[in-house]
N, C-alpha and C positions, 0 to 999 in steps of 0.2 A: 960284483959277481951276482948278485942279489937281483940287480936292473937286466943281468943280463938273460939268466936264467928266466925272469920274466918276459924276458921278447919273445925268446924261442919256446916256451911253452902259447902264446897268443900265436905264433908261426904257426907252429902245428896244432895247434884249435883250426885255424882259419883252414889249413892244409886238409883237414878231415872234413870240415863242411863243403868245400867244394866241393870233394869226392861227391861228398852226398847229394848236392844238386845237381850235379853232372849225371846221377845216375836216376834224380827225376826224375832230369830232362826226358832221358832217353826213355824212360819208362812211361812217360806223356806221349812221346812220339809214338812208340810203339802202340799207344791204346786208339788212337786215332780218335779220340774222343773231344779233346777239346782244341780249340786254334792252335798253328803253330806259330802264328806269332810274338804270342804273349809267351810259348815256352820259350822262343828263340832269342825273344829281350831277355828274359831270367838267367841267357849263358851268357850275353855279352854285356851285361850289365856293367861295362865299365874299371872290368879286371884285365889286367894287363896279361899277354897271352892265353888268353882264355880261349880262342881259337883253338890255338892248337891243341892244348889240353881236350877239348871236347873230341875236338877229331879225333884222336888218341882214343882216349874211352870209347868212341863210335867206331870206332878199326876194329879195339875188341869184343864189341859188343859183333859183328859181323863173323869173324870168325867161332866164335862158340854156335853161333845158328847155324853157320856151315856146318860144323861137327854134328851138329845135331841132325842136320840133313841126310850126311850121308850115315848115320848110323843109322836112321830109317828106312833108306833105299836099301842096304846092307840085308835090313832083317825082314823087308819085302819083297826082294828079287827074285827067290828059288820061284813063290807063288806064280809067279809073273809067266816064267819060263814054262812052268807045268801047264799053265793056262794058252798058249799058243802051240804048244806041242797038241792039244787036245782036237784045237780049232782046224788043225792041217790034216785031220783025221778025220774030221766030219765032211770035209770041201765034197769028197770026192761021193759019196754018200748025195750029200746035196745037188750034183750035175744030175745023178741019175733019176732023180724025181722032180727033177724040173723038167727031164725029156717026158717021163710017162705022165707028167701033170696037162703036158702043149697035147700029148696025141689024143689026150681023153678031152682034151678042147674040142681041138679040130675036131672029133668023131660026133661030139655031142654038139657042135655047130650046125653039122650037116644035117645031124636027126633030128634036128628045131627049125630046120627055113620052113616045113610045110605048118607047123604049130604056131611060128610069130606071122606066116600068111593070113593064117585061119583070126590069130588072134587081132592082128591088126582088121581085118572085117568085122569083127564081133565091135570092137572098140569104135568103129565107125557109125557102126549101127548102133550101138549105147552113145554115141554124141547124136547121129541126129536122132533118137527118141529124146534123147535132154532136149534139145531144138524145141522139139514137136512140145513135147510139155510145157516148158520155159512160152512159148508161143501161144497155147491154151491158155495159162496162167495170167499172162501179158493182155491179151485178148479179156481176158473174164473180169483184168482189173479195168481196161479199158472200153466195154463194153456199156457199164451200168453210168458212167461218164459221157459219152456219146446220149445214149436214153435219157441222161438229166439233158443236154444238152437239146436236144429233139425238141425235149419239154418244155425248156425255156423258150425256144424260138415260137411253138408253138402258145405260149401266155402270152409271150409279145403279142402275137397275130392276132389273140383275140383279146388285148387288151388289161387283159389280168395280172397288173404289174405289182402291187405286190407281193402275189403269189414268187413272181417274174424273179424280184428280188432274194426270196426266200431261198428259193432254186440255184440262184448264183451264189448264196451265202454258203449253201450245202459244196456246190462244184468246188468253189475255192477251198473250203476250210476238211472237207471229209474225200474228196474224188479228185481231182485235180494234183493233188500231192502226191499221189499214188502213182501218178504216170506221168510226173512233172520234166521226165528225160523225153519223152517225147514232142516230137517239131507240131503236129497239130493240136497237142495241149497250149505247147506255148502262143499259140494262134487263137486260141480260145482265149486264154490270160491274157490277152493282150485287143480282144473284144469286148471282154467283160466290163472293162470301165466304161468304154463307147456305149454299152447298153443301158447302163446307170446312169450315164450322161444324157442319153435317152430319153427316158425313164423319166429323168428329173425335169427336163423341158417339156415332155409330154403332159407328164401332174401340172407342171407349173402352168401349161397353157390352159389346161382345166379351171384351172384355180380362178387363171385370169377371166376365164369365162362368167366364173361361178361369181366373181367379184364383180363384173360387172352387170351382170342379170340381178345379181342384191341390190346394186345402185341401181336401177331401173324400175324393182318392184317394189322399194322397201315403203312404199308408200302404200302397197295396198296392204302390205304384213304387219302397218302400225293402224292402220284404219282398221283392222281387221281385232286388235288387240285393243284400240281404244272404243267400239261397239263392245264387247264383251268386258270391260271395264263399266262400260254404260250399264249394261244387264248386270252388272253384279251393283251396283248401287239401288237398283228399284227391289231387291230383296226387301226382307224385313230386318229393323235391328236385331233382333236376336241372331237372324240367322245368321247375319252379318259376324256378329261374334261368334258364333261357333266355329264358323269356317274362314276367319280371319288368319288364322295360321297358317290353311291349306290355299288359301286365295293365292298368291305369289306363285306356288307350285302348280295349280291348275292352270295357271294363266301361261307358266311357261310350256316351249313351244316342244312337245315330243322328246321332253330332257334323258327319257331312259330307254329312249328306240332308238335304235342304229338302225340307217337303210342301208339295203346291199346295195352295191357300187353298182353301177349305171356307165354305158357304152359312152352315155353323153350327159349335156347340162340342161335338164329341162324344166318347164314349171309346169306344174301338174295342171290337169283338164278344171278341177277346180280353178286355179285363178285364173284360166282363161273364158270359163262359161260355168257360173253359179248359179244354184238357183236359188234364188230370195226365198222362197218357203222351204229351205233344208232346215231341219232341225237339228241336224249333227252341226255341235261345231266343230270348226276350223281350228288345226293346228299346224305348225312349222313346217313339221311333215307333207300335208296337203297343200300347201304352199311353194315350198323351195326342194329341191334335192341337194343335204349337206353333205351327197357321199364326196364330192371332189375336195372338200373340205379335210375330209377323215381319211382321205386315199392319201393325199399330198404330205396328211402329217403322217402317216404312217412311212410313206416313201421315204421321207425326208429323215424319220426317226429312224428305220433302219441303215440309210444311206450314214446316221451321225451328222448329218448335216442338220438338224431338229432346232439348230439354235437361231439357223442363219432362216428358217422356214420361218418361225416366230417372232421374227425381224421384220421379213419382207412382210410377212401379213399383215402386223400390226401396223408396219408402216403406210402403206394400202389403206386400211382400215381408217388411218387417221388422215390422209387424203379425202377418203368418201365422206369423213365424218365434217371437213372442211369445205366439202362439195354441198355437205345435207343443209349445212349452219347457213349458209351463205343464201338469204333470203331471196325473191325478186324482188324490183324494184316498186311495183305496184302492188304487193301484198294488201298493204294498207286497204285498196279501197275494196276488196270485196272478202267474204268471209270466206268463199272458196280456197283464197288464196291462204290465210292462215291454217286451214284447217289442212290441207296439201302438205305444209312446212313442218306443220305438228307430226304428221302420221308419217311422212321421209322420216323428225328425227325415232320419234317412237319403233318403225320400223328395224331402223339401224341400231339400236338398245336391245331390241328383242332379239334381233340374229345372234349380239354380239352376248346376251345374256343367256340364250342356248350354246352356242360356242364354249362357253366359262364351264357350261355343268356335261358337258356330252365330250369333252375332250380334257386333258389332263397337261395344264401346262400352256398349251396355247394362247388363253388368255388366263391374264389372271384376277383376283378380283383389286388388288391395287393397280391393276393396271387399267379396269375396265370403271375404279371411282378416281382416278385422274382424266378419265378420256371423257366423264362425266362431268367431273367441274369446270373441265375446260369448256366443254357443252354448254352447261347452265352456264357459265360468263360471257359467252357467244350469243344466249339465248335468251339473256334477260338484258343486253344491249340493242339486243336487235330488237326486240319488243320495247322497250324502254323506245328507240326511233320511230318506230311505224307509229307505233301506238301512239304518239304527239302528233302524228296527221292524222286521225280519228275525230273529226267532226260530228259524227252521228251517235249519240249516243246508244241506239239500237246495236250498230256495228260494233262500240265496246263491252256493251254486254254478251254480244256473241263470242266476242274472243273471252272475255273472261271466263263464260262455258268453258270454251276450248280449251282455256288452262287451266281450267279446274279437272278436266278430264284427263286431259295429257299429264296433268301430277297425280291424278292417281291413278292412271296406268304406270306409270314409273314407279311410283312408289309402292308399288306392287309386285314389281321386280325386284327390290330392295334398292331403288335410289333413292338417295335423300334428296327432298323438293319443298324445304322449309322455303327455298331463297325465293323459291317461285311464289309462294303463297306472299314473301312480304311484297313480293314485284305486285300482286294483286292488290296490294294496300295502296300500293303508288299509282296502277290504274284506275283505283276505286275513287283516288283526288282526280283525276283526270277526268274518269265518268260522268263524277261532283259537277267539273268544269262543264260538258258538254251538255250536261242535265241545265246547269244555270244559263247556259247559252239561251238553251233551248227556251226556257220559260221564262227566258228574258224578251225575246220575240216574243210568246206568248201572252206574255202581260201588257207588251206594247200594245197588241192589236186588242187586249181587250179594252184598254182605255182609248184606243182610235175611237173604237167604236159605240164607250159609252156614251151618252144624251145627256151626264149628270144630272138628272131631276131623279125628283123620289119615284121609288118604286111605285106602281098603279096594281092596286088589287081590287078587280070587279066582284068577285066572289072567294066564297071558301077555300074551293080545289085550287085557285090561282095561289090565294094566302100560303096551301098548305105543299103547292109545290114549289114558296121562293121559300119557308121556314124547314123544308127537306133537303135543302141547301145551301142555309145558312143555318145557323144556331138563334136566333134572333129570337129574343122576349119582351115584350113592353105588355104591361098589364094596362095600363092607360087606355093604348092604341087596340087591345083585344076586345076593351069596351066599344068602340065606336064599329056602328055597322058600316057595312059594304054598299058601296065603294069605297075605299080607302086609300092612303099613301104610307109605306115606308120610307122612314127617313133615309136610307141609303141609296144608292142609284144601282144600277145594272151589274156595273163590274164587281158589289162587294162577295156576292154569293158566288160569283165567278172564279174569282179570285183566292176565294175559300176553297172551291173545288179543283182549283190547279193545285196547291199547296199540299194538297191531300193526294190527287195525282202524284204529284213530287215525289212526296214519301214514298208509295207506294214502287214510284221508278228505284226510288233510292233504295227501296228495300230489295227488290230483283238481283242488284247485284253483291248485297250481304247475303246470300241465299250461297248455301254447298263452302262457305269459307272455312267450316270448322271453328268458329266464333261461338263463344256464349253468347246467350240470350242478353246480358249486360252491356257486352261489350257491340251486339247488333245494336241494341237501347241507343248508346252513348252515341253512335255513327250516324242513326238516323236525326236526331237532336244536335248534333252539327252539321251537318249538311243542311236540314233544314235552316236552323241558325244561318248559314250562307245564305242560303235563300231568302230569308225575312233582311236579313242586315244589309243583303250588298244586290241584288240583285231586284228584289222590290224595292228595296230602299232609293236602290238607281233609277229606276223605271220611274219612281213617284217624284223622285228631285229634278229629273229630266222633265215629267212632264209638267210640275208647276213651273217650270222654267220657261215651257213654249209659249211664243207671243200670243196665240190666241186665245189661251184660257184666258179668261175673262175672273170678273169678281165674285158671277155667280158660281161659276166652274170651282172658282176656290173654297168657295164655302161651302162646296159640296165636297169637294177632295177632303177639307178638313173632319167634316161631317163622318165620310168613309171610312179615313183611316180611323176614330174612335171606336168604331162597331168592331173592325178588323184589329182593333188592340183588344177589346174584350173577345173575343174569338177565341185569342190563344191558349187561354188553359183549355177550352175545348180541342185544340189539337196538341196540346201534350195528354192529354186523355187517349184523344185518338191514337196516339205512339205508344202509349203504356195499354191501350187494349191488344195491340197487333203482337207486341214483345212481351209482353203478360211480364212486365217490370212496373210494380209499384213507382210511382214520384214521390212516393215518402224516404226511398230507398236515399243512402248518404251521397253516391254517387254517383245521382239521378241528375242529369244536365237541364237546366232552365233556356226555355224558348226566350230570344232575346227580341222578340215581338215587341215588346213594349217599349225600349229606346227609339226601334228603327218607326215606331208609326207616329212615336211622341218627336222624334226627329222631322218626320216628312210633316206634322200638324206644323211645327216649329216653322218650316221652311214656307209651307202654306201662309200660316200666321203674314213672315215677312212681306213675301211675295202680295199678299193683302195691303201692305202696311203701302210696300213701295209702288202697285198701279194707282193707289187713290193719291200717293201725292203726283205719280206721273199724270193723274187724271187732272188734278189741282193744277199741277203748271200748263197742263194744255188750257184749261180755261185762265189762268193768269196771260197765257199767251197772246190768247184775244183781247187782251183790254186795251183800249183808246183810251185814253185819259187826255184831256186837252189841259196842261200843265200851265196854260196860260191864261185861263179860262178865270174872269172875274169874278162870276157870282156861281154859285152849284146849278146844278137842275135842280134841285127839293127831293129828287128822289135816288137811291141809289141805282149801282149801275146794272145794263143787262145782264153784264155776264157774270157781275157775282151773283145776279139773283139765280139763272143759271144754273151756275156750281153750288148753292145750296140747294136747289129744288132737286139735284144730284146725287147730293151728300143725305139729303133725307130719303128718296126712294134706296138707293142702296141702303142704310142703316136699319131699313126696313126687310131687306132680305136679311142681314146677319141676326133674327131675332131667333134663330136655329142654331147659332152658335155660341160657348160657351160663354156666361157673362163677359171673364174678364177679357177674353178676346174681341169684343165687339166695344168694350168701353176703350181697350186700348188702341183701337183701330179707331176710336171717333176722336179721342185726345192725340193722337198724332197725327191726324186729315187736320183738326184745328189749330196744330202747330204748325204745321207745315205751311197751312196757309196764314197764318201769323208771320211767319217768317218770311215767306213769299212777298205779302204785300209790305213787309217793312224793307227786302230788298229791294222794293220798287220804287219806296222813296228815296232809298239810300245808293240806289244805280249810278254810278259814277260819271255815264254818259247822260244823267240827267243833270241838266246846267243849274236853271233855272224853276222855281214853284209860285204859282200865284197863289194871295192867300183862297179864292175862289174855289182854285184845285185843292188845296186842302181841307176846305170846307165839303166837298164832293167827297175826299176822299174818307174824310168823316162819318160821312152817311153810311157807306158802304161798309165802314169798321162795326158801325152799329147794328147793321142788320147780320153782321157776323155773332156778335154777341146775343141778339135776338135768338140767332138758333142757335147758338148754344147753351142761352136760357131754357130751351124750351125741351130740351132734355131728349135730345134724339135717339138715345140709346139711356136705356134704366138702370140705372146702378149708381149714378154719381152722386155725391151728396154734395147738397148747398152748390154755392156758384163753383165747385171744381173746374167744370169747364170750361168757365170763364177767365178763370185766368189763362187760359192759352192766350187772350186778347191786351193782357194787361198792359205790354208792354208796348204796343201802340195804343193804347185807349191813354195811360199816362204823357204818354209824347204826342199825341193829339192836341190833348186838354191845355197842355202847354203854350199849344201855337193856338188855340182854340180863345184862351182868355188872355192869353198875353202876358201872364202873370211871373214872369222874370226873376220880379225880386223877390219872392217866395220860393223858387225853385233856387236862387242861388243863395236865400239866407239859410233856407236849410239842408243843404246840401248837406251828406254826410251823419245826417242826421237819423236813428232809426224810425219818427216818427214823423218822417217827411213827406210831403201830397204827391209827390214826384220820384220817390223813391227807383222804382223799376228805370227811371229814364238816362241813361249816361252819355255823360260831358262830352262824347265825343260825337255820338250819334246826336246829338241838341245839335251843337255845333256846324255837322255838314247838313243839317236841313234849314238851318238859320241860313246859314250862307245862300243855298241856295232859294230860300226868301227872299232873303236879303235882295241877291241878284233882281227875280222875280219884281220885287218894288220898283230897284231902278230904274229898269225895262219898262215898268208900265207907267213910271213919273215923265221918264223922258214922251212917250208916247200919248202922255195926256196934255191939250192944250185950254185950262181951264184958269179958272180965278186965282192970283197969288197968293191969298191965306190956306190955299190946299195947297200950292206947293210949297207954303212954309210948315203947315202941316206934314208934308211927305219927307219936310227936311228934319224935319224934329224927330220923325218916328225912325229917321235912318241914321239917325244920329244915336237913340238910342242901344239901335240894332248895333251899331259898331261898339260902341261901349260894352253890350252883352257878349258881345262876340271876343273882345278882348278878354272879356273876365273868363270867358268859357276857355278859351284857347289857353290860358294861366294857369285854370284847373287840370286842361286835358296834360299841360305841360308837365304838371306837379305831378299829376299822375304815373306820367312815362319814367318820373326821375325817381318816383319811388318806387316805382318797379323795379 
């Protein structure tokens, strides 16, 4: 019971809740508020007739709103009815004023056609006064439009563009948009570019005029700037410094004048007819007309096209500047021509240096010191070329002018022209060159044409005008009177006087470098140094070398150059008077005068040493000697008497030259000929010697020792000289006494009679004794005790010759 009671109380629990969601449902439905789907799952969730059930409660939920409906209609009916009864009472009311509302129409239609006639004329006439206004109005906008319009055709016509442009800037931006509906506006709009286009060809062909008439005169507008660069240098220093700041600004060309623009391109009456005595100077202005210049940038800057203007110019610009640079081919030889080359590029700097400061932009100034460096690397190649075909030194000096002028004209515009000054350094070795040519030829010709003999001085005046051209002192030679001799010959004062020339050239072109006085010092003392070391030096080694100087010629040459080596501190004097530079100074450069003259005596010396033995072997060359000849003549031979009656007149001229050159020119003529005559015993194509011929040959050794007894030159002590002979006087005495066995016991011996004589040289003149006997044994038909005699003495001769040939053996083994 217990179980049971409990079901049916959970029945009717559940029985009540349905209720209650059944009537949710229906109260969801009715709010229309939220979906019905979600309510419509919540009734059929799954409940067995749950359908119906709803339906049910929705049947009654429909009838109580019907009740309620009609209890509404119910208790608003009578209202309803009172309210239509009222409306059927008014109908008739309402016909009759809708009749009197149509007749007061019609009546008041007919009494209005003359008042909408009148007024439709009134409103006609207020439209076209609106017309007429509206038309004034239109007109008064388009009026002042047309007048700009006038205006511009009229700037066109006379050239006044950019006025021209100004005018067009106004139509478009203030006039033009005003009456931009109109068909002949837009015909204007649509010319307006054509006329800029104009405009801009027109400038541009200005321009090109204007660029081309600059390439045509920029030569006479840098000539014109490098004379007035000239006149500002013959100032004074001061003033120089005072107005060194203003310099650059004067020089440029009308930097704060603007010309008014010009119909055309012309160059003023000035560059076409000057007059040389005007005392006004010239500037840019009187020159060139820059307005097409100033007109085009102005076109071009209001067109905004300003950038592509500054293009084309420049680019032009650096055209002309490769047209300026680019030399002729013959520059070189005349100075017209550089000075032409200089004043085009100066020209072309000075336009492009007014351009920079008279206009804003156009140029600028990194643009106008690239267009410059590229210049100067152009311009000191091209001169670095020409200038290597400069042979004349005059002609280098001019151009150095030139570029000392042309740098400070530019550098007066504010270029820098350091590179040119060092290019001047490099022309200044060139100069060097041309200068050393030069008085290289000139030295030549003074030694053509000296006589080398001593100076001849008949009187005083003669004396004092060769010592006013040379420095010369001898207090000996000031004692003796007139007539007299200088020991030097023609060329040395001559010689002296070019040297000093030299300088003097050399010094022209240190002149305007902007160099200390030190550093001019240091310049002329090498160059000159070039001069003394390589250029005399050459000329003097050249000419002891030509075959005709002779032995007195050298002893004069020698004689020369000593005078001309003391000379030289008189021209380092002479260099420190012109430079007002002390030679005590540290860095004062020494004349090397003294190598190059003790060199040429050197060469002299040789050249001494080697005619007297060329002279030696020309008289060795005449000898006859009859090698087979039995007995001597008793006297020596002609031709060596000859060559010493030779050797003593010449030794007699060297008494003017210094000892030890005249002792060592007598000891090498006596060796030489020492040596000579022992080659001529030891001649290899000599077969055969009689003793006869060495008994001859004997004589003539002696009478060489003779004079060199006799002391032909003073200086030598005791028999010096004589030994030049020793070594044939030794090897004489040999064959002379026949004394063999003395020479070969003490062979090796320091205090041996035969000392100077060796085994090999004995050896090939024995032999050819030797021979010599055979030849005259067989050729003698005499008594048999002489040919037992000639057999015994040739018997000894092979035995000595054995022994000799042992020694020379012994000798070669121990070598």
């Amino acid at each position: 019971m217990a179980r049971k009671s409990k079901s049916n109380l959970s029945e009717l629990y559940l029985e009540e809740n349905k209720d209650q969601i059944y009537e949710n449902a229906l109260a969801e439905i009715q709010s229309f508020e939220l979906p019905l789907g979600t309510t419509l799952r919540s009734v059929y969730d799954d409940q067995p007739n749950a359908h119906q059930k709803f339906m049910e409660k929705l049947d009654a939920c429909i009838r109580n709103h019907d009740r309620e409906i009609e209890k509404m209609c119910n208790f608003h009916h009578q209202g309803f009815v009172d309210a239509i009864t009222e409306l059927l009472k008014v109908r008739a009311d309402a016909e009759k004023l809708k009749v009197q509302v149509t007749d007061t129409n019609r009546r008041l239609q007919d009494a209005g056609k003359e008042v909408i006639a009148q007024t439709e004329e009134i409103i006609r006439c207020r439209v076209q006064q609106q017309n007429i206004t509206t038309v004034v109005e239109k007109l008064q906008l388009c009026l002042p439009v047309l007048e700009m319009y006038s205006k511009l055709k009229e700037q066109m016509s006379v050239k006044r563009y950019y006025s021209a442009l100004k005018t067009m800037e106004q139509l478009e931006n203030l006039y033009l948009p005003r009456v931009s509906q109109y068909r002949f506006c837009q015909i204007m709009i649509e010319n307006l570019p054509k006329l800029r286009e104009e405009i801009k060809e027109i400038s541009m062909s200005d321009l090109k005029d204007f660029l081309e008439s600059i390439r045509k005169h920029s030569d006479r507008i840098g000539e014109t700037a490098m004379k007035q660069a000239q006149q500002q240098k013959t100032f004074s220093t001061a003033f120089q410094k005072q107005n060194s700041v203003n310099y650059g600004r004067n020089m440029h060309f009308g930097r704060n004048r603007i010309l008014e623009p010009k119909n055309e391109i012309t160059l003023k009456r000035t560059f076409e007819d000057e007059d040389e005595h005007e005392e006004e100077v010239l500037t840019a202005q009187d020159l060139v007309d820059f307005s097409p210049v100033y007109r085009c940038l102005h076109i071009y800057s209001v067109l905004g096209d300003g950038e592509i203007f500054e293009n084309y110019y420049r680019k032009q610009r650096r055209k002309q500047a490769r047209l300026v640079l680019q030399p002729q081919s013959s520059m070189h030889e005349t100075v017209e021509g550089y000075r032409r080359y200089f004043s085009q590029i100066v020209g072309f700097f000075v336009v492009e240096d007014h351009i920079l400061h008279v206009t804003q932009g156009l140029v600028t100034r990194t643009y106008t010191d690239e267009l410059w460096n590229m210049a100067l690397s152009k311009i000191i190649a091209v001169l670095r070329t020409h200038s290597s075909y400069c042979n004349d030194p005059d002609l280098v000096l001019e151009l150095k002018n030139l570029i000392v002028v042309f740098a400070d004209t530019l550098q007066g515009y504010g270029f820098p022209v350091n590179r040119l000054f060092d290019l001047l350094f490099e022309i200044r070795d060139q100069y060097n060159e041309t200068l050393l040519k030069k008085w290289s030829g000139l030295f030549r010709d003074i030694f053509e044409a000296d006589n080398y003999s001593p100076i001849p001085v008949a009187n005083e005046e003669e004396y004092r005008i060769v010592i006013s051209k040379f420095p010369f002192q001898d207090p000996e030679l000031d004692k003796q009177s007139f007539p007299k001799k200088l020991p030097m010959s023609q060329s040395v004062p001559q010689i002296y006087m070019q040297v000093k020339e030299f300088i003097y050239a050399s010094l022209k072109f240190s002149e305007s470098l902007h160099r200390s006085s030190t550093e001019i010092d240091d310049m002329l003392r090498k160059s000159t140094n070039l001069l003394l070391t390589r250029t005399l030096s050459s000329c003097l080694q050249n000419l002891i070398k030509k075959p005709h100087i002779g032995l007195t010629e050298l002893v004069q040459i020698i004689i020369n150059t000593t005078h001309l080596e003391q000379a030289c501190k008189y021209l380092e004097d002479f260099i420190s008077n012109i430079t007002n530079i002390s030679q005590l100074t540290v860095h004062t450069a020494r004349l090397y005068g003294l190598s190059t003259f003790k060199d040429a005596r050197h060469a002299a010396e040789g050249e001494i040493y080697t005619k007297l033995n060329q002279k030696i072997d020309e008289f060795i060359q005449i000898a006859d000697y009859d090698w087979t000849m039995s007995e001597s003549d008793g006297r020596a031979s002609g031709y060596l008497m000859d060559l010493i009656n030779f050797l003593r007149s010449t030794f007699q001229v060297f008494t003017h030259l210094p000892g030890k050159v005249a002792q060592t020119a007598c000891m090498s003529a006596c060796q030489h000929l020492s040596m000579s005559l022992m080659q001529m015993l030891l001649d290899s194509e000599l077969k055969q010697i009689s003793m006869g011929a060495i008994q001859q040959f004997n004589l003539d050794v002696i009478q060489c020792e003779l004079f060199a007894s006799s002391e032909p030159v003073p200086g030598f002590q005791g028999d010096t000289l004589q030994l030049a002979f020793i070594d044939l006087r030794q090897l004489l005495d040999l064959f002379m006494v026949w004394d063999w066995s003395t020479y070969l016991a003490d062979y090796g011996q320091a205090t041996s009679k035969y000392l100077r004589v060796n085994p090999s040289t004995a050896l090939t003149l024995l032999e050819k004794v030797h021979r010599g006997i055979k030849d005259s044994s067989k050729k003698n038909n005499i008594f048999a005790q002489f040919r037992k005699n000639d057999r015994d003495k040739q018997k000894l001769i092979e035995t000595v010759v054995k022994q000799l040939r042992s020694l020379v053996n012994g000798m070669s083994q121990h070598t």
